[in-house]
MARPA-725262 format. One record per residue: x negated, y negated, z negated of N, C-alpha, C, O in turn; residue in one letter. Coordinates in steps of 0.2 Angstrom, whole numbers, plus 5000, padded with zeros to 4 digits. Example, Ala and Ser with C-alpha at 12.3 -4.5 7.8 and 13.67 -1.06 7.14 Angstrom:
! MARPA-725262
493450284961493850224961493450164961492950174958A
493650114965493250054964493650004961493349944960S
END
This chain:
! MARPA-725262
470652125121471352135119471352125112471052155108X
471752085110471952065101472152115097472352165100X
472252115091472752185089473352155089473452095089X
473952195088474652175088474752155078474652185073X
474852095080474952045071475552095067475752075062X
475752165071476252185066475552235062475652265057X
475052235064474552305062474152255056473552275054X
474252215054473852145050473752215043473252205039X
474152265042474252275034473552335036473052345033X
473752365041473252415045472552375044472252375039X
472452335048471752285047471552285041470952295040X
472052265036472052265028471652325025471352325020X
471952365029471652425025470952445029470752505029X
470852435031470052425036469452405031468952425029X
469852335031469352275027469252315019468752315015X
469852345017469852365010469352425009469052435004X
469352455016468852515014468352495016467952535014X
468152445019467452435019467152405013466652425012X
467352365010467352345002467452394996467352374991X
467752454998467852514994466952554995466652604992X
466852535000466152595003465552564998465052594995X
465752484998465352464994465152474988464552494986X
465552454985465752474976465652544976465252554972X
465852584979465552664980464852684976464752714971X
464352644983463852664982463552624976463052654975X
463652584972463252554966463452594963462952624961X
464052624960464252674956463952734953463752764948X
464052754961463752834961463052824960462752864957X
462652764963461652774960461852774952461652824949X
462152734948461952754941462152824939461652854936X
462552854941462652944940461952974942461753034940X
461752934948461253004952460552994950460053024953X
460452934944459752904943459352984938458752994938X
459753004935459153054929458953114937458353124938X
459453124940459253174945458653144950458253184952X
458653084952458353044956457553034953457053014956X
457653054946457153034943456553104941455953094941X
457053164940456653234942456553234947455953214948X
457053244954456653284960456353244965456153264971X
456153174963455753114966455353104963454753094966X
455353114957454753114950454753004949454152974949X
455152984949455452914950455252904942455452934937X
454752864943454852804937455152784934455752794937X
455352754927455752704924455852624930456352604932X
455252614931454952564937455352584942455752534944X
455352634945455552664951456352644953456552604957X
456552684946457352684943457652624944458152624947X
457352554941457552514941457552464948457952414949X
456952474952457152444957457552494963457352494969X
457852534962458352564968458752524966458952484971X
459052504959459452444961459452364963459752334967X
458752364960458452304958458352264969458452214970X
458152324973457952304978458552284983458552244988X
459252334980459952304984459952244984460052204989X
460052224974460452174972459852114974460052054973X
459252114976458952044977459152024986459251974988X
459152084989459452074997459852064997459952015000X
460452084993461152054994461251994993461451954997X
460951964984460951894984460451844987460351784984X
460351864992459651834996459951805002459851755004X
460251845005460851835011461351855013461451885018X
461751845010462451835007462651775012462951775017X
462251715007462651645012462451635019462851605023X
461751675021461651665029462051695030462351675035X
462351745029462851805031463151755035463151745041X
463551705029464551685030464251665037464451685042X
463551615035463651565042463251585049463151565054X
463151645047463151695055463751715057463751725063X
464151725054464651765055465251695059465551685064X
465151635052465551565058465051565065465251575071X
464551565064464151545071464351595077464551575082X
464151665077464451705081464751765082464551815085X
465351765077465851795076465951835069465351845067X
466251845066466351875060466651955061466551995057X
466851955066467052065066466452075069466252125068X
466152015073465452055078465152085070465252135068X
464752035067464352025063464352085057463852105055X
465252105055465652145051465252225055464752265053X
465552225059465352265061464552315063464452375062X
464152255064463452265062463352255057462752265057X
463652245049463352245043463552345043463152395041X
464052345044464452415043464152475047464352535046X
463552465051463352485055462752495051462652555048X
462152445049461752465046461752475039461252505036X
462352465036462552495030462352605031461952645029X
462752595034462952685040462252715039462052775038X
461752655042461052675044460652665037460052675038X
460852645033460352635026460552715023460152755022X
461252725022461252765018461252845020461252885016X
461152845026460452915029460052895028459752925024X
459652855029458952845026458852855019458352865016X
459552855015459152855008459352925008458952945004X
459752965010459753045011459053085014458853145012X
458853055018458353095019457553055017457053055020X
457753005010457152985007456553055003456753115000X
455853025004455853105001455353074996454953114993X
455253004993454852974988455252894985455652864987X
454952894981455352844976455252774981455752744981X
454652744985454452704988455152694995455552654996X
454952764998455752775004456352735003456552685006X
456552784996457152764994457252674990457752644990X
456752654987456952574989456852534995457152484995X
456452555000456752515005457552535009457952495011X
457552615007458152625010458652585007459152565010X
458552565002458952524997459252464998459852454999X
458552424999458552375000459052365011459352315014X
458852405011459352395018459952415017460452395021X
459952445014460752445012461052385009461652385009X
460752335006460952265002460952235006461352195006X
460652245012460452195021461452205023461652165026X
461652255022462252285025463052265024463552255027X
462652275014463052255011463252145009463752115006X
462952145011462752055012463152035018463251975018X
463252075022463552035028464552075027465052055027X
464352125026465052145025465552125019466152115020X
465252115012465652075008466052025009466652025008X
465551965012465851895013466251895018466751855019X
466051955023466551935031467151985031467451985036X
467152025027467752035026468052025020468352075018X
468051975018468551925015468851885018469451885018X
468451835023468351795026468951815032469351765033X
469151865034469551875040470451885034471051885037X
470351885027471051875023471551825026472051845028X
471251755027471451685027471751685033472151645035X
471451725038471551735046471851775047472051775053X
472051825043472551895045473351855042473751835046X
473151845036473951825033474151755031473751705028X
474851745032475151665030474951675021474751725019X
475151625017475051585013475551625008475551615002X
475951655011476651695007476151755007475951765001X
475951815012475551875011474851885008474551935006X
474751815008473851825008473951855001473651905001X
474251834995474051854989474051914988473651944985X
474551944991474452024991473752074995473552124994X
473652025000473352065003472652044999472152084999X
472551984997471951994991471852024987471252044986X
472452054981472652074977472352154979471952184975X
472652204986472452234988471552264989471252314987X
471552204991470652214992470252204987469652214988X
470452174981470052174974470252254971469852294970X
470952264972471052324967470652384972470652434969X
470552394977469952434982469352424979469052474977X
469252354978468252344975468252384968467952424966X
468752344963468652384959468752464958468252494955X
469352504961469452564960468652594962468652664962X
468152564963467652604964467252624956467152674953X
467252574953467152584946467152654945466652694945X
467952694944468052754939467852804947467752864947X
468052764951467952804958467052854957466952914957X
466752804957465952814958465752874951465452924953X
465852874946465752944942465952994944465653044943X
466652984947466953034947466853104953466753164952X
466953034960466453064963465953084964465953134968X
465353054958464553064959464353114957463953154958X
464853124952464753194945464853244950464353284951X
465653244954465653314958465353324962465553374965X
464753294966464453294972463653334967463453384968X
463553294963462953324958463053384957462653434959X
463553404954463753464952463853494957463953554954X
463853514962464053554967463453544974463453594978X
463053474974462753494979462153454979462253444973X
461553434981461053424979461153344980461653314981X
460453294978460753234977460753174984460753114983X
460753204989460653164993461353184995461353195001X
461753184993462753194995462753144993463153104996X
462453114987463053064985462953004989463352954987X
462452984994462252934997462752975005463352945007X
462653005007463053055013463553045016463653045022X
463853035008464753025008465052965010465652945011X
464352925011464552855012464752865021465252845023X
464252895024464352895031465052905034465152885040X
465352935031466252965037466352895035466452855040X
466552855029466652805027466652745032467052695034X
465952765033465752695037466052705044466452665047X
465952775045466452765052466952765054467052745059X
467252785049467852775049468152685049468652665052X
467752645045467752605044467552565051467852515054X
467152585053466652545059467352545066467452505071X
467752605065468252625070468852585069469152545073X
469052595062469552535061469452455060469952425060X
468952435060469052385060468652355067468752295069X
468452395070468552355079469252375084469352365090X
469652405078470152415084470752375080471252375083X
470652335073471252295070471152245067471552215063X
470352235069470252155065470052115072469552125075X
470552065071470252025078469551955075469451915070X
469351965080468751905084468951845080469551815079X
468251825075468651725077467851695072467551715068X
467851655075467051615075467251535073467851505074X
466851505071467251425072466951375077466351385079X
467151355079467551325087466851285087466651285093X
466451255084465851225082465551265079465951295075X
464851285081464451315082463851265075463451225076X
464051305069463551255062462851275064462751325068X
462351235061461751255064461351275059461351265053X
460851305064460651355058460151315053459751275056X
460051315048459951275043459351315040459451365037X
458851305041458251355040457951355032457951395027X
457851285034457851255024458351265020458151265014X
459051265021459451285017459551375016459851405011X
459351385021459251475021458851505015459051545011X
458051465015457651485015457851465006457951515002X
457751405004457951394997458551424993458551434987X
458951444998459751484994459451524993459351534987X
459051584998459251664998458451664991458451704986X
457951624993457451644987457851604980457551624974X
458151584980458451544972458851604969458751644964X
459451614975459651684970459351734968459451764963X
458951744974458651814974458151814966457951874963X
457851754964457451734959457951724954457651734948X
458451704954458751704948459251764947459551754942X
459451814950459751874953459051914946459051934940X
458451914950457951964944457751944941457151964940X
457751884937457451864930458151864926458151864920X
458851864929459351884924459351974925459652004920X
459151994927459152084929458652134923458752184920X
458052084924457352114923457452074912457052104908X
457952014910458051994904458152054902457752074898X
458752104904458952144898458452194894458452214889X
457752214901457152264897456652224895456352244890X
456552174898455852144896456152084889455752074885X
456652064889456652014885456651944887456151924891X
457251884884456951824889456551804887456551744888X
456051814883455651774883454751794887454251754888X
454851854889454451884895454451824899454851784900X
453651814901453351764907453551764913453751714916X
453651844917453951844923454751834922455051804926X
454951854916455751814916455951744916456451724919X
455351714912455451644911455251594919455451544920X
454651644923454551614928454951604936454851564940X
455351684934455951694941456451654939456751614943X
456751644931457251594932457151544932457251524938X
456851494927456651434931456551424939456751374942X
456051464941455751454951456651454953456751404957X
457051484951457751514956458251434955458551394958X
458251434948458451374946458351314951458751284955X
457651304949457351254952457551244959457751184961X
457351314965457451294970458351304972458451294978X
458751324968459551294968459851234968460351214970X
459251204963459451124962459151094969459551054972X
458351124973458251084978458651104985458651054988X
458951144987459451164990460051114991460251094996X
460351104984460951054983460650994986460750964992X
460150984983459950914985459850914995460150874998X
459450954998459350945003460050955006460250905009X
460451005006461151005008461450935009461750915014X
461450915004461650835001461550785007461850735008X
460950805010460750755014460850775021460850735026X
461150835023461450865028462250855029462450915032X
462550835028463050825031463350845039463150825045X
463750875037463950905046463550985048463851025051X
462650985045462351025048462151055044461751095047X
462151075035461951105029462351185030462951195033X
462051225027462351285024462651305022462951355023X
462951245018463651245015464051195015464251195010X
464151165018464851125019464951105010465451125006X
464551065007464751035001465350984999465450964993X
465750985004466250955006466751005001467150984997X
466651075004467251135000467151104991467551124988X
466851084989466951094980467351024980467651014975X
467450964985467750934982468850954982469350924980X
468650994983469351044983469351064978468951104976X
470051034973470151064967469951134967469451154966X
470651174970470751224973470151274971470051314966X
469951254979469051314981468551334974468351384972X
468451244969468151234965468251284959467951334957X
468851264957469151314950469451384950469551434946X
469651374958469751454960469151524960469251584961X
468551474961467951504963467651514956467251564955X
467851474951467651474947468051514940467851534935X
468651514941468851574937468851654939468851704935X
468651644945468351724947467751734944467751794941X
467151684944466551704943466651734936466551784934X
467051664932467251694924467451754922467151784918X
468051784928467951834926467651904928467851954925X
467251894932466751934933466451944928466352004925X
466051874926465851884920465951944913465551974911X
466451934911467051944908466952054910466752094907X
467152064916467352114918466652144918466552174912X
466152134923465452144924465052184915464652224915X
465252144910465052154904465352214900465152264897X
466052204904466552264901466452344902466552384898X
466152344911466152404913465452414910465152474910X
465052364909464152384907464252434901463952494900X
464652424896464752464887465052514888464852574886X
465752494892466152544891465852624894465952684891X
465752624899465352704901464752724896464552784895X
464552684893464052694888464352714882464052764879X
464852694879465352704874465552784875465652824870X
465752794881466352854883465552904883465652964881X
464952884884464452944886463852964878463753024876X
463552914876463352904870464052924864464052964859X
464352894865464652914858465152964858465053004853X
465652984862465953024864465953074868466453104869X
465253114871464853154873465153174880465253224882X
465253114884465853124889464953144896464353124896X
465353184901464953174906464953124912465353074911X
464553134918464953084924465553074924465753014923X
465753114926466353144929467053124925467453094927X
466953154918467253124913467453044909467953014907X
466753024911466652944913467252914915467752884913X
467152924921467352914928468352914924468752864922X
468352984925469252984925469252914916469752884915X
468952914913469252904907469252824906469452794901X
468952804912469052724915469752714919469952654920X
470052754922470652754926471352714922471952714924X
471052684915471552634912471452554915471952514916X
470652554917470852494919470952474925471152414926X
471052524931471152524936471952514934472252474937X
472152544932472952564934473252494929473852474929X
472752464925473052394923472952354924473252294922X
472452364931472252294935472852314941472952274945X
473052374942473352374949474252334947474552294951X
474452354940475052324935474952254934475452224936X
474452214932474352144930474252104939474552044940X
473852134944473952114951474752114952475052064955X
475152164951475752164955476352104952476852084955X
475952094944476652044941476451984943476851934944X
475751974944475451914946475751884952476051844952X
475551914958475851904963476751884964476951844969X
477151914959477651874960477851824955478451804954X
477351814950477251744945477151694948477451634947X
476651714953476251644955476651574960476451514961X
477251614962477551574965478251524961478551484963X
478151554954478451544950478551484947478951434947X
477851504942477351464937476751394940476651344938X
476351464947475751424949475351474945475451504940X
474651464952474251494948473951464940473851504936X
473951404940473551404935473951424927473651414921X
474451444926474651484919474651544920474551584915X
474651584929474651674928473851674926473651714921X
473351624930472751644927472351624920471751614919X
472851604916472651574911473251614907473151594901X
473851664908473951714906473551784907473451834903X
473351774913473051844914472251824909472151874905X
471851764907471251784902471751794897471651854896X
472251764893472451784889472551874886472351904881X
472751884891472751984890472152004892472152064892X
471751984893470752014892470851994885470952034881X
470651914885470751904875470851974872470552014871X
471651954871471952034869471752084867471752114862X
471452114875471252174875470652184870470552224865X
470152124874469652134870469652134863469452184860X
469952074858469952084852470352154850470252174844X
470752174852471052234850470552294851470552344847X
470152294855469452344854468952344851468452384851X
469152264846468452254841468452304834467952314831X
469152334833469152384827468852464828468952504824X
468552464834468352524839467852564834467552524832X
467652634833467452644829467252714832467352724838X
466852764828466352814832467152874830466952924833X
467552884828467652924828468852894830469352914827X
468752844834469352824836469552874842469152904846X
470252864843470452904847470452894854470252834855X
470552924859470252904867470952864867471052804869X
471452894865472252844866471952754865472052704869X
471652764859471652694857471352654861471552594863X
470552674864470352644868470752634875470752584879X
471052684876471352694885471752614883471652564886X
471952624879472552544878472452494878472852454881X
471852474875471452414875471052404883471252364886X
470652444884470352434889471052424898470952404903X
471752454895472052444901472352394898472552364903X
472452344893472652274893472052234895472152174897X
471552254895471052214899471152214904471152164908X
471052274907471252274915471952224920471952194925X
472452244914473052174915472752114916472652084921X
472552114910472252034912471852004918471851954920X
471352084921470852054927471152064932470952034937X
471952104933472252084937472552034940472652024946X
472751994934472951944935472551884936472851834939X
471951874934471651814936471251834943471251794948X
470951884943470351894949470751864958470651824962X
471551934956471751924964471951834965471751794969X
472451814959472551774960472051664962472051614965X
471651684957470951644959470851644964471051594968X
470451714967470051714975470751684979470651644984X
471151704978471651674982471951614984472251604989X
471751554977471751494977471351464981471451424986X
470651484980469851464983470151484991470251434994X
470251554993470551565001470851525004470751505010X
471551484998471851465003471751405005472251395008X
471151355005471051315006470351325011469951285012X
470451375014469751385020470051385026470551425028X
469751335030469951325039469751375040469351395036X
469851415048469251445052468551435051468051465048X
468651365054467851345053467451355046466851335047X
467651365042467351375035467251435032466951455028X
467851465037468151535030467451595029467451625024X
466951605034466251635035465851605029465451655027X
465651555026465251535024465651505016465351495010X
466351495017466851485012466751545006466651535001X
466951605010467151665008466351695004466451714998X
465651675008465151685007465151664999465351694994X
465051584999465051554993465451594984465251604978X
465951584990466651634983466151694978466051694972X
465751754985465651784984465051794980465051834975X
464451744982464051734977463951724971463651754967X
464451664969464651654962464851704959464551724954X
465451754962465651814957464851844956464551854951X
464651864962463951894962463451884955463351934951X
463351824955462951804950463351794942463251804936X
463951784946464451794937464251864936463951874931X
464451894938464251964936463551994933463552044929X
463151974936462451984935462251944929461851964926X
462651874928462351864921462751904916462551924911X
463251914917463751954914463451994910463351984904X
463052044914462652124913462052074908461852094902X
461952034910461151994907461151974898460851994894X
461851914897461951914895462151964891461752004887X
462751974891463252024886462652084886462552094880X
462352124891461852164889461352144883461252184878X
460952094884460652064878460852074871460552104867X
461552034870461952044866462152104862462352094856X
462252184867462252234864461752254862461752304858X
461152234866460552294863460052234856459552264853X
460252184855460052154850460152184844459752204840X
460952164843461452214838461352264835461252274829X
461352314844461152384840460452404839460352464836X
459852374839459452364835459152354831458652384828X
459752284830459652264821460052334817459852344811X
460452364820461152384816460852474813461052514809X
460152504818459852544819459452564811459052534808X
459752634809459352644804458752704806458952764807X
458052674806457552704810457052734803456552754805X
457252734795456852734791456752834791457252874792X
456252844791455652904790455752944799455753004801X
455852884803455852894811455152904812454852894807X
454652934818454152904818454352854823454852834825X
453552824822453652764826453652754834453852714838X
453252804837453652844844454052834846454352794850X
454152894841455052914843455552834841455852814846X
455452814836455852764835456052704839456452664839X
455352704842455452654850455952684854456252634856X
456052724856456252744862456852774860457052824863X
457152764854457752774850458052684850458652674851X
457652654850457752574851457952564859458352524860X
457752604865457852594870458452574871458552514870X
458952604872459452624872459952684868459752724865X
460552674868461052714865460852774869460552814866X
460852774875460752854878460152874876459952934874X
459852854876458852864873459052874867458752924866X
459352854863459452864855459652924853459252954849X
460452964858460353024856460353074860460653134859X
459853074867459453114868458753124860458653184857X
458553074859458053074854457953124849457553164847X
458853114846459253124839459253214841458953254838X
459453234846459653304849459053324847458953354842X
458653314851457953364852457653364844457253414843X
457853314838457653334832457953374827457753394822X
458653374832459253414829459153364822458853384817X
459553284823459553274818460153224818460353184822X
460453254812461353234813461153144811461353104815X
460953134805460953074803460653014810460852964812X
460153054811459953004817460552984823460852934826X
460653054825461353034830461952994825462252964829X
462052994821462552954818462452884817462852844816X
461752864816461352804815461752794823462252764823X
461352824828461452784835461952754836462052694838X
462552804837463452804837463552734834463752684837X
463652744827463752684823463352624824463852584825X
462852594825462452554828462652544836462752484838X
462752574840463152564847463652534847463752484850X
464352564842464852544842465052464839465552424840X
464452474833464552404831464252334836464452274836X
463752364839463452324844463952284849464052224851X
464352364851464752334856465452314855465852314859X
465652304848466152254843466152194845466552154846X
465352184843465252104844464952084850464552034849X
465052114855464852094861465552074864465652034868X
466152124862466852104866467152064861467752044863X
466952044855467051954853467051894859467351854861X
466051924858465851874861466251844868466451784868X
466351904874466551934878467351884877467351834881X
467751884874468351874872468151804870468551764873X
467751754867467551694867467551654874467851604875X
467251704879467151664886467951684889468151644893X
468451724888469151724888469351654889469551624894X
469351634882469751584878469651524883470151494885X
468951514883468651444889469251484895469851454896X
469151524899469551544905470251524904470651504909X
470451524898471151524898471251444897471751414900X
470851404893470851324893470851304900471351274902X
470151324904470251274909470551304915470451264920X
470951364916471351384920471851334919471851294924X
472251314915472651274912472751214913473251184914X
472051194914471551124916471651084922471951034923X
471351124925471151124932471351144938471251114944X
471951214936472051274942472751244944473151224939X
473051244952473551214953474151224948474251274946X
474551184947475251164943475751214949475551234954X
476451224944476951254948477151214953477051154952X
477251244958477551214965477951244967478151294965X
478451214973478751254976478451304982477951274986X
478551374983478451424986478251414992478751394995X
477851404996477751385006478151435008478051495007X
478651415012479051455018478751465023478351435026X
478951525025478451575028478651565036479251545036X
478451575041478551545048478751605053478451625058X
479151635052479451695055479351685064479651645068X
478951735065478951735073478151675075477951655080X
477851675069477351605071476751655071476451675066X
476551665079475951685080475451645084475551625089X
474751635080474351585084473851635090473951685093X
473551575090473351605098472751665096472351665091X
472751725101472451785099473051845095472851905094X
473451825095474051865094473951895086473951955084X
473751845081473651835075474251785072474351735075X
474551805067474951775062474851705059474551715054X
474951635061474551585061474751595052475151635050X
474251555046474551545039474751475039474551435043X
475151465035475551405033475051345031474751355025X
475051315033474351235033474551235024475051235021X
473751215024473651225014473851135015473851105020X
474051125007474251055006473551015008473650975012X
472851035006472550985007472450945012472050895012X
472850965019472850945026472450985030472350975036X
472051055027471651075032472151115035472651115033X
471951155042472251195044471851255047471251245049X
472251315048471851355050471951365055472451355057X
471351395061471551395068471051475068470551495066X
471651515072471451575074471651575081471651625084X
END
């Protein structure tokens, strides 16, 4: 039995929270790493691949995801992501050594890979061409609210109970999730059955996955590290051989190379990844900012990011009734425009500025990410048949993925260069002074223990200026988003009228046929 097409916003809020469970869990590990790191006796090494082992999983099969999900169903498949999701994060509760807890990890990345993309994927099949933007809009401002969510959370669960709660918390989550979406997302596969493409498998998920950790492993070891030099290039390399073998696959490839000839898909996908980019760089500083310079805790963290959620939730809401307006491509070449903004308004930022000041800046950022992200993914959607939208949505999500990850790579470089150079280490030992270079948090844990004001002031100030000229920089790749939104992204149109009473087969809401001729079949 189908669900009834009036429960489509119910369904909505299914898909939102399993994309909420997600962004959860990344959050809450950075809060629970110092702990993770005493009662496991966890490495620096260790530390790093609890994430390191998600994020190569995820970017590893991601794209086989989409195209399991078109080959034999997308809620089956949803459903079993959300299920071993369930099943990763008791394993990492009752990890009892730092080895455990990356594989548990890593299965949770196995989890999270199939649930990203196919619950996007089911957007373009729930809603016409008039609701989809809200209902995207909704499920970005869900991934994001986990940001300030995940401190906040993480901090009170630490503070109150031992450290395998904050993985825990995931499970009602998932069941809850696992329950609402087998009872409000319907069934749908593509009608052809794509085939499984082994060599395009196997080239995609090692190229990300290779170029995923030599942008990861850039920010500690440095690019010019051998193994950094040798995962990007091998990742490079085997992405360019990939396109090439797809190329020769027509009808039968991985990706359907077909979708980039779609303005649309193309620059829609591509103003997201931007501003992932863009965003991904923002939330790397700013928690570092609120906790090194401002002496803030998790917890604290956490609420003192709630500017940019509530300017992403303001900037989604004007966006959505702009775009039918204007078109997308001026909301989202208004919306880089107010990151710009925000950002250079936060370049005057200083160790002793007020949290007012910052909350303002960082919430006209937020404006700005509301306006381009919902609206973007939404272009790229709406140009996805059935038959595509498993492996469509895949794609989408990849590029943010990787937008993001260079993001961290970049712009992390970036600040820890600065604060470096900016670093007054003279009558330091040379010890200490290394690991005073680590990082801002290592700088004034350092400075504490020698009870020394000048050095904690050294750090702060050297931080602060780092991370000035990181949201220039940062505000640089704005500028490009706001050109070629301009460029590129659909012109004003008239509005598609919405089909009152049009339900396709399966007792789902057919959407309004995108101009480019495709259509969608549910």
């Amino acid at each position: 039995m189908q669900p009834d097409p009036r429960f489509r916003w119910w369904a909505l809020a299914a898909l939102a929270l399993s994309g909420l469970v997600i962004g959860l869990d990344l959050t809450i590990l950075n809060v629970a790493l110092p702990t993770l790191a005493s009662d496991l006796g966890a490495t620096t090494s260790d530390l790093q691949w609890f994430a390191n082992a998600y994020n190569l999983v995820l970017a590893a099969l991601m794209l086989p995801a989409g195209l399991l999900g078109d080959r034999f169903g997308r809620k089956k498949l949803l459903l079993a992501g959300l299920a071993v999701f369930g099943l990763g994060s008791l394993a990492c509760v009752y990890a009892t050594s730092p080895e455990t807890l990356i594989g548990a990890r890593a299965l949770l990345g196995l989890g999270a890979a199939f649930v990203l993309p196919l619950a996007v994927s089911a957007l373009p099949l729930l809603f016409d061409s008039v609701e989809r933007a809200k209902a995207v809009s909704i499920w970005v401002t869900a991934n994001a609210a986990s940001f300030p969510l995940g401190p906040i959370i993480g901090g009170f669960l630490l503070d109150n109970f031992w450290w395998g709660s904050v993985f825990l918390i995931n499970v009602p989550v998932v069941v809850l999730g696992l329950l609402a979406v087998s009872m409000l997302v319907p069934e749908s596969r593509s009608a052809q059955k794509p085939s499984l493409d082994l060599p395009g498998i196997l080239t995609s998920g090692v190229g990300l996955a290779g170029l995923t950790f030599g942008l990861t492993e850039a920010g500690s070891r440095g690019w010019s590290d051998g193994l950094v030099l040798a995962t990007l290039v091998g990742g490079i390399v085997l992405l360019i051989v990939f396109v090439v073998w797809e190329k020769r696959r027509p009808g039968t490839a991985l990706v359907d190379l077909t979708l980039f000839r779609s303005r649309p898909f193309t620059w829609g996908s591509a103003m997201a990844t931007l501003v992932s980019f863009a965003t991904f760089g923002l939330l790397f500083s700013i928690p570092q900012f609120f906790q090194a310079v401002s002496g803030a805790d998790a917890l604290g963290t956490g609420l003192r990011l709630l500017p940019v959620i509530g300017g992403l939730l303001v900037g989604a809401q004007i966006a959505e009734k702009l775009v039918v307006k204007i078109g997308a491509g001026l909301v989202v070449s208004i919306g880089f425009a107010f990151v710009v903004v925000g950002l250079l308004t936060g370049v005057p930022t200083t160790v002793s500025s007020d949290y007012w000041f910052v909350a303002f800046w960082i919430a006209v950022s937020g404006i700005g990410i509301g306006f381009v992200l919902p609206t973007s993914m939404d272009t790229a959607l709406g140009t996805l048949t059935e038959e595509r939208s498993g492996i469509g949505s895949a794609v989408i999500q990849a590029m943010r993925q990787v937008g993001g990850t260079v993001g961290v790579a970049v712009l992390g470089t970036v600040l820890s260069i600065v604060y470096r150079d900016r670093l007054d280490l003279d009558g330091v030992p040379s010890d200490i002074a290394t690991r005073a270079e680590d990082s801002a948090a290592a700088g004034v844990i350092v400075a504490h223990r020698l009870a020394s004001d000048e050095l904690l002031m050294s750090v702060r100030t050297a931080f602060v200026h780092a991370m000035d000229v990181m949201l220039v920089v940062c505000a640089g790749f704005g500028i490009l988003g706001v050109i070629l939104a301009v460029v590129f992204l659909p012109r004003p149109r008239q509005a598609p009228e919405p089909e009152p009473g049009s339900i396709g087969e399966g007792g789902v809401k057919a959407a309004a046929q995108p101009k480019d001729g495709s259509a969608w079949r549910v």
